[in-house]
C-alpha positions, -999 to 999 in steps of 0.1 A, spaced: 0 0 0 16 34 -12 15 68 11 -14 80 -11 -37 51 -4 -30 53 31 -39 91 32 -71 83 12 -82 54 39 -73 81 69 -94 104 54 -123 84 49 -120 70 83 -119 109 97 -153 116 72 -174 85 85 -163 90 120 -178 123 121 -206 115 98 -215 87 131 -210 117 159 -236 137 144 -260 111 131 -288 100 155 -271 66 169 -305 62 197 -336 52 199 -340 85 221 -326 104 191 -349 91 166 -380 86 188 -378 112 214 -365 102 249 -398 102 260 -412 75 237 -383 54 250 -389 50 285 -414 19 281 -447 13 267 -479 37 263 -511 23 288 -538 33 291 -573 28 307 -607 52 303 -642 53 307 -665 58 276 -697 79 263 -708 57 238 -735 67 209 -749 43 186 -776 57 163 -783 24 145 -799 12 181 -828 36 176 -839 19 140 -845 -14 152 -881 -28 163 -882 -51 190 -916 -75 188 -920 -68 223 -919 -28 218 -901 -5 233 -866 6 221 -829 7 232 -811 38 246 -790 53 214 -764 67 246 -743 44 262 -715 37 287 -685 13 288 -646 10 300 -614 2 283 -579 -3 283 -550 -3 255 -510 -6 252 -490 5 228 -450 4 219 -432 29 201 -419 11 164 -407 41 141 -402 78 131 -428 85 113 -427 125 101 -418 144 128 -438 123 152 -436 86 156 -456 57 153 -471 30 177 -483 -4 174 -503 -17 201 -536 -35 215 -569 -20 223 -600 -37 239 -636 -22 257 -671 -30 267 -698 -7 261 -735 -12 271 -767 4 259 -801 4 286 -834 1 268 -873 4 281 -880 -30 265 -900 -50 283 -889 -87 292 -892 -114 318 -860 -105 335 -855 -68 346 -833 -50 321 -830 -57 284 -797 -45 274 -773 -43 243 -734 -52 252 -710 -46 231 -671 -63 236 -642 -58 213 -610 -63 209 -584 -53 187 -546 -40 171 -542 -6 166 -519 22 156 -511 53 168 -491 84 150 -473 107 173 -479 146 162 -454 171 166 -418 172 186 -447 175 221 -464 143 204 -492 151 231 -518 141 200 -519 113 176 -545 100 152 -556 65 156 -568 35 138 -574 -1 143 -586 -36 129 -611 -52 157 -632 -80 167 -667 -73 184 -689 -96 204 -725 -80 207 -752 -95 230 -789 -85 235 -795 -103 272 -824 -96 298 -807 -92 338 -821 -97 370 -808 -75 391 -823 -88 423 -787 -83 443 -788 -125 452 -800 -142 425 -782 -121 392 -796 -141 367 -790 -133 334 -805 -149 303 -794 -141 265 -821 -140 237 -792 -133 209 -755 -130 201 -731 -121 170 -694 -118 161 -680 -96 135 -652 -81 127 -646 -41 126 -624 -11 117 -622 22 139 -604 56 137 -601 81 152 -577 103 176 -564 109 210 -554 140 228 -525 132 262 -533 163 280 -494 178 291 -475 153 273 -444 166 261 -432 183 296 -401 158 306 -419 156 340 -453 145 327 -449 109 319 -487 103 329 -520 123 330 -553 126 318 -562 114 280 -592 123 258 -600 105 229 -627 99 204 -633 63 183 -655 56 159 -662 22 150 -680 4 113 -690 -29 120 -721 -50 107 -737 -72 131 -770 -82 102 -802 -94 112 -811 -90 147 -836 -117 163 -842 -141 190 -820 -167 190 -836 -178 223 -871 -171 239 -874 -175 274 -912 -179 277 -921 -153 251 -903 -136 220 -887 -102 230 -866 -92 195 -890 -113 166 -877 -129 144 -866 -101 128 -861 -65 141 -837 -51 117 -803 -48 110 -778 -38 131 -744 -20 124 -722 11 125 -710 38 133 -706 35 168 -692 66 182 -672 68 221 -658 97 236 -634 85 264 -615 100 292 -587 82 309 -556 81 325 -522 73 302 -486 66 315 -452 54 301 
């Protein structure tokens, strides 16, 4: 190896060694320090608002409240830049419930609604205290009458369906951003499309309360949640 090939290495060692001190080596770097520290969690309580509830015609009369009320929980790990944010994969599951003045054998009629699901969030901003939010889920909705004498409980299901979903939507981490707020108060709104078809009794007990046919059920079904998130 000559002097001049031995300069030209040296020199290129010197040009990628300072290329490396000024290129982001981290995780912390890339992501932000504080989308490093762990996982995203979070739990809230929901407003729910399902429209489609309204349309449908019970054989016993009556209807279903189109305002509702449930509880959920998610996680989510930071995976990428994305932007100037950064992006999160995750899992998301709730249960929401809707009342109704339909009269049965039991005490209350109601509509429950359970999903389950992977979802996404993108980070906004170098404060990345908002992200918009989508998922792929899995619902299981019941239409069941309760007893809700405090020692008995029964609980007896006239129908039940399985579909699967989409939802988007967005979240708002209220002081996210701050280096000393790695937790707080979270607002978020979902909307979910799924289509649940034909709505009947699957099972009577001693007289018909849905028909054998009163409607079609599906989306959107709307929640506004408030919870608590921490890292």
């Amino acid at each position: 190896m000559n002097a001049a090939t031995g300069y030209r290495r040296f020199a290129a060692a010197l040009i990628c060694s300072a290329l490396m001190a000024h290129a982001p080596a981290t995780a912390e770097e890339l992501l932000g320090e504080e989308m490093t520290n762990g996982s995203r969690w979070e739990m809230w309580l929901a407003l729910s608002s399902w429209s489609a509830l309204a349309d449908l015609d019970p054989a016993a009369g009556g209807s279903f409240d189109t305002t509702g009320y449930g509880i959920g929980v998610a996680a989510h790990w930071p995976v990428r830049p994305l932007g100037r944010g950064a992006l999160l994969l995750g899992l998301e599951g709730a249960v929401m419930a809707h009342d109704s003045n339909i009269p049965a054998v039991l005490d209350d009629f109601l509509a429950r609604d359970a999903y389950v699901g992977v979802s996404a969030k993108w980070l906004l901003g170098e404060a990345r205290n908002l992200s918009v939010d989508a998922g792929i889920t899995w619902h299981l909705l019941d239409m069941a009458q309760l007893d809700t004498n405090y020692y008995y409980g029964a609980e007896f299901q006239n129908w039940e369906k399985s579909a699967a979903g989409v939802f988007v939507g967005a979240t708002w981490d209220v002081g996210a951003g701050r280096p000393e707020k790695n937790s707080g108060l979270s607002l978020g709104l979902r909307v979910h499309f799924v289509d649940f078809g034909t709505v009947r009794d699957d099972d009577i007990l001693f007289r018909p309360v849905l028909g054998n046919d009163a409607g079609a059920i599906s989306g959107p079904l709307t929640a506004l949640q408030i919870g608590y998130r921490w890292r």
